[in-house]
N, C-alpha and C positions, 0 to 999 in steps of 0.2 A: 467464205470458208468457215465452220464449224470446228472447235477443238474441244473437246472432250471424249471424256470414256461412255459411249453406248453399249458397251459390251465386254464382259469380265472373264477373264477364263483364270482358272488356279491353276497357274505355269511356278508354283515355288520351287525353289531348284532339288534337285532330286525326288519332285513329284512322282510317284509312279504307278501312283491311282491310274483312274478311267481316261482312258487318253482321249483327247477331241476326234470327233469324224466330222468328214465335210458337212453334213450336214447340221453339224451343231456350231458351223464357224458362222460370222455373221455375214450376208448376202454378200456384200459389198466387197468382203476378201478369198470368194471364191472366183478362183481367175479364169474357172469354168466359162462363166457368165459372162456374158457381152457387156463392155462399157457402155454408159447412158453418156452421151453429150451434155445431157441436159443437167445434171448434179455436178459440184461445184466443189463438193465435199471429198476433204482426204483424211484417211488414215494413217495414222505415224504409229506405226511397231515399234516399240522402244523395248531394245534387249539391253541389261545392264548387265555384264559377267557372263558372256556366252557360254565360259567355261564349265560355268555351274549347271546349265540345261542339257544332261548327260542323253534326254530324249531328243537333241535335235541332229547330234553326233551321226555322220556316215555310218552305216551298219559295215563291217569288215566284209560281208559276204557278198555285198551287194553286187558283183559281178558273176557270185556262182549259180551255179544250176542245180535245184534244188526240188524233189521229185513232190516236196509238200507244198502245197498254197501259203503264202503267207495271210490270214486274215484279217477283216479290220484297216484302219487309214495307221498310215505311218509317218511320224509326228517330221522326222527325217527330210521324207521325200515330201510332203508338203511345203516344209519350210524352204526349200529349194526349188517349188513350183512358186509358191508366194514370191521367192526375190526376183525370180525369173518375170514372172507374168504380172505383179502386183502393181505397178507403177502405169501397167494402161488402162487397169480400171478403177487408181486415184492410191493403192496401198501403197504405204512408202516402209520402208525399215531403216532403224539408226541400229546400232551396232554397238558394243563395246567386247575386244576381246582385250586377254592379257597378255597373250603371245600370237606369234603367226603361227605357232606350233595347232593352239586352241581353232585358229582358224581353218587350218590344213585336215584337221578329225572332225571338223564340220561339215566344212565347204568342199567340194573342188578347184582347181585352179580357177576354173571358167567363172564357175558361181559367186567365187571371191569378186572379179574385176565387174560384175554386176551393179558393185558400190561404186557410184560412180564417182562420189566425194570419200576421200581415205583421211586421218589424222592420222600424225605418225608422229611419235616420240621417242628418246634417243633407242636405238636397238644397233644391234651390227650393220655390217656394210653386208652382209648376204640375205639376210632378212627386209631389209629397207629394198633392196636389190630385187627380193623376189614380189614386193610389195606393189612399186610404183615404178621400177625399171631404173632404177638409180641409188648409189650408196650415201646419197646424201643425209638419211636420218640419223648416220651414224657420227657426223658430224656437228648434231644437236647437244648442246649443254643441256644443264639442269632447267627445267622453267621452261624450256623451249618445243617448238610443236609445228609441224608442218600440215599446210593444209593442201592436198592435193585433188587435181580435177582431173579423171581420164577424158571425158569432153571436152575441155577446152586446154588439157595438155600444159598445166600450168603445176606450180610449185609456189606456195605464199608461207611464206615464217612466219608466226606469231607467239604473242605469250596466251597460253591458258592460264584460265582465273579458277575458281572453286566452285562447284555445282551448285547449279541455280536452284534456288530455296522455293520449297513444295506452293507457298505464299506469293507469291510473287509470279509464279507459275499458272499459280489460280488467278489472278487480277489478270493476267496478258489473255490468258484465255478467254475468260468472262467477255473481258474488252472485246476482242473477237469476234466473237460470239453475236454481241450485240452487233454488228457493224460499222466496227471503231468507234463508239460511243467516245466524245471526249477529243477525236483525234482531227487536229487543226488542217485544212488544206494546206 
């Protein structure tokens, strides 16, 4: 397994410069393409603040009928073929929203339950409800965080701790990298 950034894209939030087209994404995250057995290698999308990425948001129209072309890749409907398709030729994505609201003006119902690991922190019982099929994140104190599996149907409490520092981030990966350089049978 390989961790690192091979490929950069200026995603700052309310970017709305030159949008990516497939053909400028990197080989490996178009889901066009047939997966290789043979590579080993995954990519981890990491969105922090989905809220802020106002180019990945549902288009309101998207079900009308509309006598112009739309031109050009649409940053939207990509984003929703990557969570769909991404994961059988190695892409994975992590997530952060701040509401289920943020994720309802992104996603679809369908496209949400895609993730197939959910963290859930204290929110209402209709939210938590529409999240993971039960009102239990509303019964979450301060400090507390659920970690949920649609595969294997499970529900684990824990404490979250504070975000893992950029340092430290660099060394697990390196490690990696090399082939657990250092790492004991």
């Amino acid at each position: 397994m390989k961790i690192g950034c091979d490929y950069a894209l200026d995603a700052r939030p309310g970017f709305e410069g030159e949008k990516p087209s497939e053909e400028t994404l990197p080989p490996q995250s178009r889901p066009d393409l047939p997966s290789s057995d043979e590579h080993d290698e995954f990519i981890f999308l990491v969105i922090f603040g989905l809220q802020r990425y106002r180019m990945l948001r549902r288009s309101e129209d998207a079900f009308s009928f509309s006598r112009e072309e739309q031109t050009g890749a649409q940053p939207n409907v990509q984003f929703a073929e990557l969570l769909r398709e991404g994961p059988a030729v190695g892409v994975h994505t992590l997530a952060w929203a701040n509401t289920l609201s943020t994720l309802e003006r992104t996603l679809d119902r369908q496209t949400i339950h895609e993730f197939d690991h959910r963290v859930l922190f204290q929110m209402s019982a209709a939210d938590s409800s529409n999240l993971i099929d039960s009102p239990i994140a509303n019964q979450l104190g301060l400090h507390r965080a659920l970690l949920h599996s649609e595969e294997q149907g499970g529900i684990e409490r824990f404490l979250p701790y504070a975000a893992i520092r950029d340092d430290w981030l660099a060394e697990v990966g390196r490690k990696l990298s090399h082939g657990g350089a250092g790492h004991r049978a």
